[in-house]
N, C-alpha and C positions, 0 to 999 in steps of 0.2 A: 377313361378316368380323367377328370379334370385336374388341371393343374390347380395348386393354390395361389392366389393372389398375390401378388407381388406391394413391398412396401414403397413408399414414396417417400422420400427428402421433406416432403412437404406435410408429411401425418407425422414424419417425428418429429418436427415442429411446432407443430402441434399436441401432442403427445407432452413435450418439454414444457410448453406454455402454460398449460392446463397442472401439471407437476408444481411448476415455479409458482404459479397465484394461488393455486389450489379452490379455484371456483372457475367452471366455466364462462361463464357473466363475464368476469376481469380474462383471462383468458382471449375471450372474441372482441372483448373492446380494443384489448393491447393488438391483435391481431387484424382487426380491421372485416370482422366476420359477423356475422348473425348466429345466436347460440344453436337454433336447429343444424344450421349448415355445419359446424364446429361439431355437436353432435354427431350428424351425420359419419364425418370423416374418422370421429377415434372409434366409433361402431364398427367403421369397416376395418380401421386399423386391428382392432379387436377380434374380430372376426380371421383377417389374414393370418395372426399369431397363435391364434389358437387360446387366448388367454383371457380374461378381466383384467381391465387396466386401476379403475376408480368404481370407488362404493359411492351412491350418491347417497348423501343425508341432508336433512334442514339446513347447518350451518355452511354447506359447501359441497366439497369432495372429499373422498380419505385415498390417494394411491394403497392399490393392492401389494402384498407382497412381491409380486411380479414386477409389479410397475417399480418398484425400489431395488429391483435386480437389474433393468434394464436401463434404469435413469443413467447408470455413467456409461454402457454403450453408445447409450444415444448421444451423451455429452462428445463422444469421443469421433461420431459421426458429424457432429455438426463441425467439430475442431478440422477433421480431414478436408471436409468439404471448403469451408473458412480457406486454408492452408491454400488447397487447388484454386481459387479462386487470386489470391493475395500473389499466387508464383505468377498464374495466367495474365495477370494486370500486368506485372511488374514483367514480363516478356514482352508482353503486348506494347509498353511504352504508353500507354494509352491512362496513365493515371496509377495512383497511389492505393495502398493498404493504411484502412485504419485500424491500429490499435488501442487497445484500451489498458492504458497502465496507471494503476492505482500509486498514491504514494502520503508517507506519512506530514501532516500540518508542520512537523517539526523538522522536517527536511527539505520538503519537497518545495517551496516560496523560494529559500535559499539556494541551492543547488540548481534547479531545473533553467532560470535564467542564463547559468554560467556553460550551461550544457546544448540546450535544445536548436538556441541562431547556428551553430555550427553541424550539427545534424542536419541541421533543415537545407542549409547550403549546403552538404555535400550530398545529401541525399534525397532529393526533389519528393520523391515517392513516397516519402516517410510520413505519415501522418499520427500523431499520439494525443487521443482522448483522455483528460488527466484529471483524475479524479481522487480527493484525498480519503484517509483513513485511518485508523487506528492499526497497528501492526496488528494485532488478533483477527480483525473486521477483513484486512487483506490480505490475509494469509489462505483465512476461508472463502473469500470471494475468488482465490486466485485457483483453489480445490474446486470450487463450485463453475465457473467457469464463467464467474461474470465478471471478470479481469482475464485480460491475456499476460500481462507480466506486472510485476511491483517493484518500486523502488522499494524499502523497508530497513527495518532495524532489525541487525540480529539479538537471537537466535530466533533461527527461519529452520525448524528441523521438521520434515516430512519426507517421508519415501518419497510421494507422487509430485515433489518439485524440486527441480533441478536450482540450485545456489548459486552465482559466484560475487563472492565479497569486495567491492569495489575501491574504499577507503574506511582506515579510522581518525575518525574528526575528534579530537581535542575537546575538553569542559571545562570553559574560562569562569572563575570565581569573578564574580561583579560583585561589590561594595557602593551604597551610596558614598560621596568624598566627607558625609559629615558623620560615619561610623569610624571608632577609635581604631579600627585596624587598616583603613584608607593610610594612613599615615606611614604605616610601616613599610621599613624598602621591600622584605622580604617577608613573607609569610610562610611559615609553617602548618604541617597538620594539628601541633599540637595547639595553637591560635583558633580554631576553631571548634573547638571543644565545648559545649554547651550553648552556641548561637544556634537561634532560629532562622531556618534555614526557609525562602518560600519556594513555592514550584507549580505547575501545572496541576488539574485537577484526576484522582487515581485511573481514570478510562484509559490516560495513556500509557506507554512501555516507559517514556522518559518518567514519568512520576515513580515506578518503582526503579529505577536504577539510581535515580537521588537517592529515595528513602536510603536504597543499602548503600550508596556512598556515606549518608549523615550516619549511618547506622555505625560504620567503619572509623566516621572521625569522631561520633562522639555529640554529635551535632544533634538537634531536633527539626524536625519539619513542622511546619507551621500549618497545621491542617484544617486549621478553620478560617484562612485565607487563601484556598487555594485557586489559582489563574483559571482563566478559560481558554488561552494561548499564553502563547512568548512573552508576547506586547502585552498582556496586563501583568503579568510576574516581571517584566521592567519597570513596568509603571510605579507597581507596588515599591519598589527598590526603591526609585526615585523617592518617594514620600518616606523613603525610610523605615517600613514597615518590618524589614527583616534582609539578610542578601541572600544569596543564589546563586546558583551556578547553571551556567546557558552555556548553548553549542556554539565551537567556533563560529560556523561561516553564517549562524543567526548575529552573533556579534560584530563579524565584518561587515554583513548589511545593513546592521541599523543601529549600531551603537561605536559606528567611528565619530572621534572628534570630540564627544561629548562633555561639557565638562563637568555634569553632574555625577558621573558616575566612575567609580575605578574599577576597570578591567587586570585581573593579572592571574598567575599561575599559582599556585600551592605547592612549596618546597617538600619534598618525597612524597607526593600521591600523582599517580599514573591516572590521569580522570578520562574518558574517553568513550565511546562507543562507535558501533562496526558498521556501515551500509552495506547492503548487496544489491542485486539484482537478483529477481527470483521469477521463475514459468515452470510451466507444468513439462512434466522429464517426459511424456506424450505428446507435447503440441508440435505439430508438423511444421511448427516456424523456429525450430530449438534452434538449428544452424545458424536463420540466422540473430536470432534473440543474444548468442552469443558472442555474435560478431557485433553487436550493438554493443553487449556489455564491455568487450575491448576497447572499443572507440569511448565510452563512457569512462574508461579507467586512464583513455592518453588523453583526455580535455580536463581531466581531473589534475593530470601531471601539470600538463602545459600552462593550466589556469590558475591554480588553488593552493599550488605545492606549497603557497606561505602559511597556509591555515591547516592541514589537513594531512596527514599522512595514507600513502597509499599501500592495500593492503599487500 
């Protein structure tokens, strides 16, 4: 009796590539293949398994039900492999692991400078591909596995990734100096009470946590000027358009000193939001993802403690 064929590292590769573009064509171009030879390989993958992987039709491919049962085994083989790979380097001396950590527009400019020169000094090997996102966008690339870890805004709530909450950063009310409440020493919630508030545009997690702050004071958001970052919802300010309210350590990088605008606090309201660090509770680098996230929370002390409280 013959044995059955044995699978290879390199047909679920394959197998994954052909799942992610969903045409084989995009599949062997990203692969660097010829579609017969690509062909070829999940035929025999198919054959070893016993299963259909993909329907072909006009428009492309359809993954079989099969195939949609085995996509996160396979994801979970490539991570192991990944994993062996990233320990053997880092044994070997012989060169670094790259990671791939996604993070949000609205954090990740601010934050990632005060953090990364000091990682990268104490840990030669470290190498981090940084790529931004939307919290939503990275939460499912981080499920999907095309992130290895994220910086992001909570709430970050899924079984299949591991959390830990790094700091919560402060939301400084900014005022143009020639708005009637610039003048005031101290501001209130109740000061706020029917201004138009501007903000980022609704794609991000920061656009609905204003909303329900204005929603809280009383406020309106100004939704038919709304930013495409930070820097044009400053801009807006500056001309006067409406104020806002921005993240501490956005505020310490680009709006010290200034004298068009006033920065200050809101007498009894707690304004604020949570960072973490987030990977998948499966990835073979959890040990040490979370010994990064330690060292991420003592540069956060040592660095920031003026802007930011830690969680």
């Amino acid at each position: 009796m013959n044995e059955p064929a044995s699978v290879t590292l390199r047909q679920i590769d394959y197998f994954m590539a052909i799942y992610e573009h969903g045409s084989f064509r995009k599949a062997a171009d990203r692969l660097g293949l010829t579609q017969p030879t690509l062909t070829a390989q999940i035929s025999s993958l198919e054959e070893a398994i016993g299963v259909q992987l993909f329907e072909r039709n006009y428009s492309g491919v359809l993954p079989t039900p099969a195939a949609h049962e085995l996509v996160e085994s396979a994801r979970r083989v490539r991570e192991e492999v990944q994993g062996f790979q990233d320990v053997a380097t880092s044994l070997s001396g012989q060169g670094g692991a790259t990671y791939r950590l996604g993070v949000t527009p609205t954090l990740g400019p601010y934050l990632l400078p005060h953090l990364l020169p000091d990682l990268h000094r104490k840990h030669e090997w470290l190498r981090l591909y940084v790529r931004e996102g939307t919290p939503a966008d990275l939460e499912q690339s981080l499920k999907s596995g095309s992130h290895d870890l994220i910086l992001s805004t909570l709430p970050i709530s899924s079984s299949e990734l591991e959390v830990q909450t790094l700091f919560r950063e402060p939301l400084k009310l900014v005022l143009p100096t020639e708005h009637p409440l610039a003048r005031k020493k101290r501001i209130n919630r109740s000061d706020l009470f029917g201004e138009e508030v501007l903000t980022i545009d609704e794609h991000h997690l920061f656009h609905r946590q204003i909303s329900d702050l204005c929603k809280d004071l009383g406020a309106t958001v100004r939704r038919e000027y709304e930013g495409t970052s930070l820097d044009t919802v400053r801009q807006m300010v500056v001309m006067g358009m409406g104020i806002t309210f921005l993240p501490a350590l956005y505020v310490a990088s680009e709006i010290r000193g200034t004298s068009t605008l006033r920065v200050t606090d809101v007498g009894g309201v707690q304004m604020s939001r949570h960072h973490a660090l987030a990977w998948r509770t499966r990835s073979p680098m959890r040990t040490r993802f979370k010994g990064l996230a330690d060292e991420m929370r003592a540069l956060v002390r040592r660095r920031l403690q003026r802007h930011v409280h830690l969680a």
